[in-house]
C-alpha positions in Angstrom: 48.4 -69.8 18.1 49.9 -72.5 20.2 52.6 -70.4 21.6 49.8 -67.3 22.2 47.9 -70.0 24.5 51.0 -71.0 26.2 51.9 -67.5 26.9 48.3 -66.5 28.2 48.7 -69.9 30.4 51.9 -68.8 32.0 50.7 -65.4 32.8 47.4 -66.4 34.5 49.6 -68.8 36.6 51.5 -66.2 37.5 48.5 -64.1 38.5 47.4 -67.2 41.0 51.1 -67.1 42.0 51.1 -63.5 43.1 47.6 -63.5 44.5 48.9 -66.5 47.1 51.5 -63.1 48.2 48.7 -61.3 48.2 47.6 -59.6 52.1 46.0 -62.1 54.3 42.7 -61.5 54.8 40.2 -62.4 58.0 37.4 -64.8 56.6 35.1 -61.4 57.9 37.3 -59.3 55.5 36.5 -61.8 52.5 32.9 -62.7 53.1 32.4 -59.0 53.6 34.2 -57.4 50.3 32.9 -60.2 48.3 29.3 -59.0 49.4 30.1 -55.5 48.9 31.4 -55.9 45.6 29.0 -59.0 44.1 31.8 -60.8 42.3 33.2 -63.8 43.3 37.1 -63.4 44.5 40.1 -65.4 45.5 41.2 -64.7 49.1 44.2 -65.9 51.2 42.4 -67.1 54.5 44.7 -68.5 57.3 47.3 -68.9 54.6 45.1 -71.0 52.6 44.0 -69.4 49.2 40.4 -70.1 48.8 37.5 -69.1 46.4 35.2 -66.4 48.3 31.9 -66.6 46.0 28.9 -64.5 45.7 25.9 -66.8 45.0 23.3 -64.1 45.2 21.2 -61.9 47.4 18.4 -64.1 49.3 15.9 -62.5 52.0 16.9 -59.4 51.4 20.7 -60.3 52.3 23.8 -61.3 50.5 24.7 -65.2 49.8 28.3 -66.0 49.9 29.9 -69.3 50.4 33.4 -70.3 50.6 35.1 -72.9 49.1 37.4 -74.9 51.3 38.0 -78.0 49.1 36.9 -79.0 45.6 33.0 -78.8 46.7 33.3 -78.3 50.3 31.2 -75.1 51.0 30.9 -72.9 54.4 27.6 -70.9 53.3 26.9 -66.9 54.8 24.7 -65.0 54.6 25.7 -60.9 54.9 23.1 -59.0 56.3 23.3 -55.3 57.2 27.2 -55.5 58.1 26.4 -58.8 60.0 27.8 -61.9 58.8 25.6 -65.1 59.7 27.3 -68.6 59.0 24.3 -70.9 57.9 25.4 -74.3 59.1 23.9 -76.1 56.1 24.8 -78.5 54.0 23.2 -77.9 50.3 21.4 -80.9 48.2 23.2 -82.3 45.0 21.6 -80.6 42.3 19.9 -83.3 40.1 20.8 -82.7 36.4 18.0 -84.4 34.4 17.3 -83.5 31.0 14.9 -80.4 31.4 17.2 -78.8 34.0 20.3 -79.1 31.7 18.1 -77.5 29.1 17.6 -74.8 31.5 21.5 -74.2 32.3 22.0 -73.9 28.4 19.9 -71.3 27.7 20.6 -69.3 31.1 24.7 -70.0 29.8 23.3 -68.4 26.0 21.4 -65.8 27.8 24.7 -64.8 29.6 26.7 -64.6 26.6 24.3 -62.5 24.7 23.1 -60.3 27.5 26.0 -60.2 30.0 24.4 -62.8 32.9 20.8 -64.5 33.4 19.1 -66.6 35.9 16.5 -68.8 36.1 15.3 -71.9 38.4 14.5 -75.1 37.5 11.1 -77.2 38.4 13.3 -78.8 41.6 13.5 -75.2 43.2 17.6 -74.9 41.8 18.5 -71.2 41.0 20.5 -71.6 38.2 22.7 -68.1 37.6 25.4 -67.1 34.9 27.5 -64.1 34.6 30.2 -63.0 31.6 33.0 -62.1 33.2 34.6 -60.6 30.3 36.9 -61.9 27.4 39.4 -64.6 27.7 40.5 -63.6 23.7 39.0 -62.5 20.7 35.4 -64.7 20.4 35.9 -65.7 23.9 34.4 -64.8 27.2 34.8 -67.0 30.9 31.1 -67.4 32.1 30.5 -68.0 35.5 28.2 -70.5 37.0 26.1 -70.6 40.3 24.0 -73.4 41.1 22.1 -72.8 44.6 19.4 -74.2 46.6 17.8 -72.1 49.0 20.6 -69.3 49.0 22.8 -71.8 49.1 25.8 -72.4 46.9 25.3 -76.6 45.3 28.1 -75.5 42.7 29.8 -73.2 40.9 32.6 -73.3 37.5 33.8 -70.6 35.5 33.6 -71.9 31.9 35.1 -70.9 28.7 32.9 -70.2 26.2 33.7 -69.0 22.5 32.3 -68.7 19.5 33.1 -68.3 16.1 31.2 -66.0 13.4 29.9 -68.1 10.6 30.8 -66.8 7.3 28.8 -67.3 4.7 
């Protein structure tokens, strides 16, 4: 098992490796496929590879931020082929105890039923989407946390579980 996990390590390394090679893209190009497609992407902008995420569709237009540093986000907004930077800075999303009980069951909800959404009582849109198997049992969940169409944060988690034999 061990040596499985250290095989699947060194080949999503490689992936990130290769990507970095990958075409350089105009931050237009990014924002742009990223709302096209809905999924979240890594992008190599002014030779920087960066995190391109979708965080939804707001007022009728697509929200997509990009991640310049760990939680350092430039928020868009895609709008009939026109790309409009938003110049906003989002709040810190407070994590009391009836908000993380939300962000459990919209995590549950995604395993069972592929992604979910719902927002808290402090007007947070919390959003999570399967984004397929990791292994056997396992599936990598994203996570969107935004405020207003705007992205507060985002992880791609691991989640697996185990059937329970009786």
């Amino acid at each position: 098992m061990k040596h499985l996990i250290e095989k699947i390590a060194a080949t999503l390394m490689l992936c990130v490796s290769l990507s970095a090679f990958a075409a350089e893209l105009t931050r237009d190009e990014a924002l742009m496929g990223v709302a096209q497609s809905h999924r979240s992407n890594l992008a190599t902008i002014n030779s920087r590879l960066v995190d391109v995420i979708y965080v939804g569709q707001f007022d009728q237009c697509d929200s997509v931020a990009i991640e310049h540093s760990s939680h350092h986000y430039e928020h868009f907004r895609v709008c009939n082929g026109q790309i409009k930077s938003r110049n906003t800075v989002s709040p810190s999303w407070n994590d009391d105890k009836n908000s993380r009980r939300i962000l459990g069951a919209v995590i549950q909800n995604a395993i069972y039923y592929g992604e979910a959404h719902q927002e808290d009582s402090n007007g947070y849109l919390i959003s999570a989407t399967s984004l397929g198997s990791a292994e056997p049992g396992c599936k990598n969940i994203e996570i969107v946390i935004s405020y207003d169409g705007d992205l507060v944060d985002r992880q791609v988690q691991p989640t697996c579980s185990y059937p329970v034999y009786k």
